[in-house]
N, C-alpha and C positions, 0 to 999 in steps of 0.2 A: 878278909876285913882290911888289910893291911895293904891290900891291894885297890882296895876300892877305895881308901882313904888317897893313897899315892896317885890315885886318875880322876879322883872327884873333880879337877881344875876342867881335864878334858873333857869329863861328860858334861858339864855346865855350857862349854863353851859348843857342843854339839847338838845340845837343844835349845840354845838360843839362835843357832844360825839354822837348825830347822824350824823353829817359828819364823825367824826372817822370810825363809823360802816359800815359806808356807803364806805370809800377809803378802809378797811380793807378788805371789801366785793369783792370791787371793784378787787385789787391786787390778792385775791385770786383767782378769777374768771379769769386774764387775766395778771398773774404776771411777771414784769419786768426781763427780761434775757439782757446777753451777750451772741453775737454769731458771730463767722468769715464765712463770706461769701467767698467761695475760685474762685469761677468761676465768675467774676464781668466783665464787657468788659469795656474794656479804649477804648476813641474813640478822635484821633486827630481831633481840629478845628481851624477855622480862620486863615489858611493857606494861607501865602501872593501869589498874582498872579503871575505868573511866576518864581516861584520856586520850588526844588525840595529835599526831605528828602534822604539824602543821607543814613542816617545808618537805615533806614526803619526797616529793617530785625534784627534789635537789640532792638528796640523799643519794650517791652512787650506786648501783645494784651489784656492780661486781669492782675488783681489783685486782693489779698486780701484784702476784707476790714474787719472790728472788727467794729458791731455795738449795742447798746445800745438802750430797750425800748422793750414795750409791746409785749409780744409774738404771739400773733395775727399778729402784723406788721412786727416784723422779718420774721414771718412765712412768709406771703408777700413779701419782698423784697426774703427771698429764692427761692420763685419760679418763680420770677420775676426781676433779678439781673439788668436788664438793668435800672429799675426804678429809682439806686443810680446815674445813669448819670454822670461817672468816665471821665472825660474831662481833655484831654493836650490840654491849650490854647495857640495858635500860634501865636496873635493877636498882641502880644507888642516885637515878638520876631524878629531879623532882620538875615541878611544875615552871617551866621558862627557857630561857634557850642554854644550852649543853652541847660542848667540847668533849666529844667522845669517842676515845681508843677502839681501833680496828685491830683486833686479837684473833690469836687463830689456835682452837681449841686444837688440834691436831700436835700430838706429840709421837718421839720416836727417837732413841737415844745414838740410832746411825743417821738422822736425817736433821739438816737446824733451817730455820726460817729465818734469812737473812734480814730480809726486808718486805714491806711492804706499803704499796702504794695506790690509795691514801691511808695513810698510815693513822688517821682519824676525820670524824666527819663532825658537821654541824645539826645537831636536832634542836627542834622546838619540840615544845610537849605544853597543850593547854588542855586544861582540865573540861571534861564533859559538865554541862549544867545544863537544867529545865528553866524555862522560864515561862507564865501563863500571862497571854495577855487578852486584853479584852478587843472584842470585835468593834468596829468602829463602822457603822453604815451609811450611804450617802443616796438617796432615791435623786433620781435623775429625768426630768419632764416632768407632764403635771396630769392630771386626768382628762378626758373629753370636755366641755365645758357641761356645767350641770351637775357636774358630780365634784366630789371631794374626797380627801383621800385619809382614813386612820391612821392612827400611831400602829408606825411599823413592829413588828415582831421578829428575830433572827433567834435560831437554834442552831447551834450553841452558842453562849453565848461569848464565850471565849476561845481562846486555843493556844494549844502549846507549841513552842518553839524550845527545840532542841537542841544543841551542837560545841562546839567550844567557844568559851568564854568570850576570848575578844571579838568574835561573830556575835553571839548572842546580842552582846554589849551594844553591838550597830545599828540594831532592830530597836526604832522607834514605836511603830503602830502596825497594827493588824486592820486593813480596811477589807468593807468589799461593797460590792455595787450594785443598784438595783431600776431597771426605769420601768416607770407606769407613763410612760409618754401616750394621750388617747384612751387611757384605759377607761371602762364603763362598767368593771365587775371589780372583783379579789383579784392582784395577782402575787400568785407565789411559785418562786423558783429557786435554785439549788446555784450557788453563784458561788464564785471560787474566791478564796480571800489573798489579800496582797499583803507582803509585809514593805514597810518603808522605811526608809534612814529618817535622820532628823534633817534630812533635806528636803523629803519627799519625793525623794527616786525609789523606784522599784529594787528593792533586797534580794537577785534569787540565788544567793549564795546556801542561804537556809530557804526550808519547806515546813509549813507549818501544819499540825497534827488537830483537827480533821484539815484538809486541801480546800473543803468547800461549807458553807452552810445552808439552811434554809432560813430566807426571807420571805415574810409575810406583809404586803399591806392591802389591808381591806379599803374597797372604794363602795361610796353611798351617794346615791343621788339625792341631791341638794330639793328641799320641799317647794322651792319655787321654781322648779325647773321639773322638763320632763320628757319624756321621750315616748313620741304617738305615730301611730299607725296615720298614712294614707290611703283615703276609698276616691278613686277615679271616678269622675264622670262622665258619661257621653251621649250622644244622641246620633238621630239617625240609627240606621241597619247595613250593612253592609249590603255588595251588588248581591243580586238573585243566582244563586249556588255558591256561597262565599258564608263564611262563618271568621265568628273572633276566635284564636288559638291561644293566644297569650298578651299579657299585658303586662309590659315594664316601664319601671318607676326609676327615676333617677334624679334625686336618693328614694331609697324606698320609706325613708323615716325622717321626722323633723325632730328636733328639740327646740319645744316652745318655751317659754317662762310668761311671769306674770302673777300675781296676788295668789298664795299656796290653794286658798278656796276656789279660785275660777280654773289653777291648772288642774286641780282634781277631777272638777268634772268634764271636762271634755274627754272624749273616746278615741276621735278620728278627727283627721284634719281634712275637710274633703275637695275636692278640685273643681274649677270653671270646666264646663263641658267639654268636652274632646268631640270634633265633628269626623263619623266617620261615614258620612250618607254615601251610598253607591259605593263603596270603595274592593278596589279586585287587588290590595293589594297591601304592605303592610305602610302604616299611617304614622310619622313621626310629628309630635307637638308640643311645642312648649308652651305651658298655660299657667296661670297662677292660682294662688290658692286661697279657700276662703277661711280666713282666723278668723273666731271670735272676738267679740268686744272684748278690751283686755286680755289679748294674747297676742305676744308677737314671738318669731322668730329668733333664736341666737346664734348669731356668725352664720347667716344662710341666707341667698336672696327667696323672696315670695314665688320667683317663680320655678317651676321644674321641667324637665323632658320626657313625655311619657312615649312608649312606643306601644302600638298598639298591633299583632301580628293579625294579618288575615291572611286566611288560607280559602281555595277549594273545598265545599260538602264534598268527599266521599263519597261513593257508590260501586256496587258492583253489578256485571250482565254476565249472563252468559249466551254466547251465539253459538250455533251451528255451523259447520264449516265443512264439504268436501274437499278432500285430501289432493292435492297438487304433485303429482308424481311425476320428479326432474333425476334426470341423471343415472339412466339406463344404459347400460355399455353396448356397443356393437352389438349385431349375433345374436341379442338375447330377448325374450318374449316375456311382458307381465301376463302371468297367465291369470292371478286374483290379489286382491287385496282384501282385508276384511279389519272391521269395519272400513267404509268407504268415505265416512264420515266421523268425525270426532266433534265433542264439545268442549268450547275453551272457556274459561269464565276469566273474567275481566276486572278488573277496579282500579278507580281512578278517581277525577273528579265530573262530577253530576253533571256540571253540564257540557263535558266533553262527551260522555258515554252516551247520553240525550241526543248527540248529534251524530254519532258513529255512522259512518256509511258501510256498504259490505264489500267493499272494494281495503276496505281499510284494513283486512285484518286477514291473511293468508295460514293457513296451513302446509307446508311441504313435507311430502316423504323424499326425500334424499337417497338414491339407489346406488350413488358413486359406490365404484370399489368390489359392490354385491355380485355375483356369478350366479347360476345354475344352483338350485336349491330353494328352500321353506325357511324363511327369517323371521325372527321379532326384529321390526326397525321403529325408532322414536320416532315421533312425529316432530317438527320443528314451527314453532309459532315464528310471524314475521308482523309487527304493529307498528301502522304509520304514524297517528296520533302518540304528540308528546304527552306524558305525564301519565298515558295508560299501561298496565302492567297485567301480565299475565299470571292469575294465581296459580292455575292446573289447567292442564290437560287430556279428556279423558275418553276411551283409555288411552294410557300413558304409552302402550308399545303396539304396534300393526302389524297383522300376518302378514306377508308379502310372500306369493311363489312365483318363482324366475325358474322358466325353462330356454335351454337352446337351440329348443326346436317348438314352430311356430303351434299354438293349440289348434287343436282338432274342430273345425267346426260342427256346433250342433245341430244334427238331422231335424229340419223342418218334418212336423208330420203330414 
């Protein structure tokens, strides 16, 4: 005891200069630096409900920070920057613009955060509100003449506009748009709504809740107006094999007016004759029309363009034909054909087929290419008159036997 008493100075002084050796060791092995981390993420929190960061897009996403302590652990946060946990708290901050500390939730009693830069940012925060407003509609042109147009009808009749406050606050009206320009019935369509400032510029900072509505306006024909059918007139027949195929009107309808009692009864509006005597071909005319006492026309001249088509009667024949056999190679012998003949039928117009010659209308068997052997070969129609068409040909395929050696002739008895 008297001993340990007498050395206690030296053993103090032997385990403080072994802790010395010991932190000197320490330090060397894993020495204290300064180092700025550039790429650190800031991450907004505690964001009040229903509101919204208006200067978002100013807001920094990341920062410099400058920190201090074992290079082991720098090393760590370098590869790992999110670890300093770089926080804008939103929590005690209320509705309007806010000076807010960039803090860094990251602690560690060998490691200190020197600096950091930006060391605070600027938010706005405005508060989310609804606001309903009503639909405002504008029809656009007018109906066809004759007709008139009801009080329009839009579902829904309002709509919400959404967002922050001093947005909101911009939005004067809700419009939207509708044209019956020509119309002669209902029309209704699904038309998207606009919002406006109090300028009446287009708003499309906000979108309004529904996007679109339905607009309704009913059109109704006015009692002194009205809208009739035309019947054409004509006379004459067309030439001999020639028929009418169609007949166009242009316009094909008038709107008359005039006293509600005389528009009602009329049915048809009907036309000054159309001459198409002898005609081989289609007949354009413009003619005018005959109105009743008391009815005239609205926004239309009296007179119109009718077209009248003529065509060709239709008809069909059928002829007879021997078979025309071309284009047998070298060498080689038709020993038979079967049939020798085919039937073709015909159709066209009446009085082409009426004048058909038999020069006019060829069958070939085509032997190109064929050798030694028993074939089905088509038969090929050739028609010199225009406008005549081959329906069938019958039958459709011809024996044909090709030998290379010439046939045997048959013994006379």
């Amino acid at each position: 005891m008297r001993w340990l008493l007498s050395n206690l100075t030296s053993l103090l002084l032997s385990l403080a200069l072994a802790v010395l050796i010991w932190v000197v060791a320490e330090q060397e092995a894993d020495p204290i630096v300064q180092e700025t981390l550039p790429q650190v993420p800031i991450h907004l929190i505690n964001q009040p409900p229903d509101t919204q960061i208006m200067n978002s897009g100013a807001i920094p996403e990341i920062a410099q920070v400058r920190v201090r302590g074992p290079r082991s652990m720098v090393d760590e946060l370098r590869a790992n920057p999110d670890r300093l946990d770089l926080r804008v708290d939103l929590g005690q901050a209320g509705v309007g613009r806010y000076i807010v500390p960039v803090q860094a939730g990251y602690s560690h009693r060998l490691v200190e955060v020197l600096a950091i830069l930006p060391s605070q940012v600027t938010v706005d925060l405005q508060p989310i509100v609804d606001r309903e407003l009503p639909v405002k509609f504008s029809v656009d042109g007018r109906p066809a003449p004759g007709f008139a147009q009801d009080t329009p009808v839009i579902t829904p009749t309002a709509v919400l506009v959404r967002g922050p406050a001093s947005l909101v606050n911009l939005v004067s009206e809700a419009v939207a748009r509708i044209s019956i320009a020509g119309a002669r019935a209902t029309v209704q369509q699904v038309v998207p709504v606009t919002l406006l400032d109090d300028q009446g510029n287009e708003f499309t900072q906000l979108t309004p809740t529904p996007r679109a509505v339905t607009i309704t306006v009913g059109i109704h024909q006015l009692e002194d107006f009205r809208e009739v059918a035309i019947k054409v007139n004509w006379k004459g027949q067309p030439a001999a094999g020639y028929r009418i195929n169609k007949i166009t009107l242009t316009p094909p309808t008038v709107l008359i007016t005039g006293r509600p009692e005389v528009v009602a009864a009329v049915g048809v509006i009907e036309t000054e004759p159309v001459d198409i005597s002898d005609a081989t071909g289609t007949v354009f005319q413009r003619v005018s029309l005959r109105l009743p006492e008391g009815i005239s026309l609205v926004d239309q001249s009296n007179f119109l363009t009718i077209e009248v088509e003529i065509l060709p009667i239709e008809s069909s024949v059928r002829v007879t034909k021997r078979l025309d056999v071309q284009g047998l190679g070298p060498n080689l012998y038709l020993i038979s054909i079967s049939p020798e003949t085919v039937d073709v039928l015909l159709s066209g117009p009446l009085t082409v087929l009426e004048n058909l010659k038999p020069e006019d209308v060829r069958v070939v068997l085509n032997l190109v290419g064929y050798g030694a052997g028993t074939f089905q070969v088509p038969p090929q129609v050739e028609i010199l008159p225009q406008g005549v068409r081959m329906e069938n040909v019958l039958p459709s395929l011809i024996q044909v036997t090709i030998s290379a050696t010439p046939p045997t002739p048959t013994p006379r008895p």
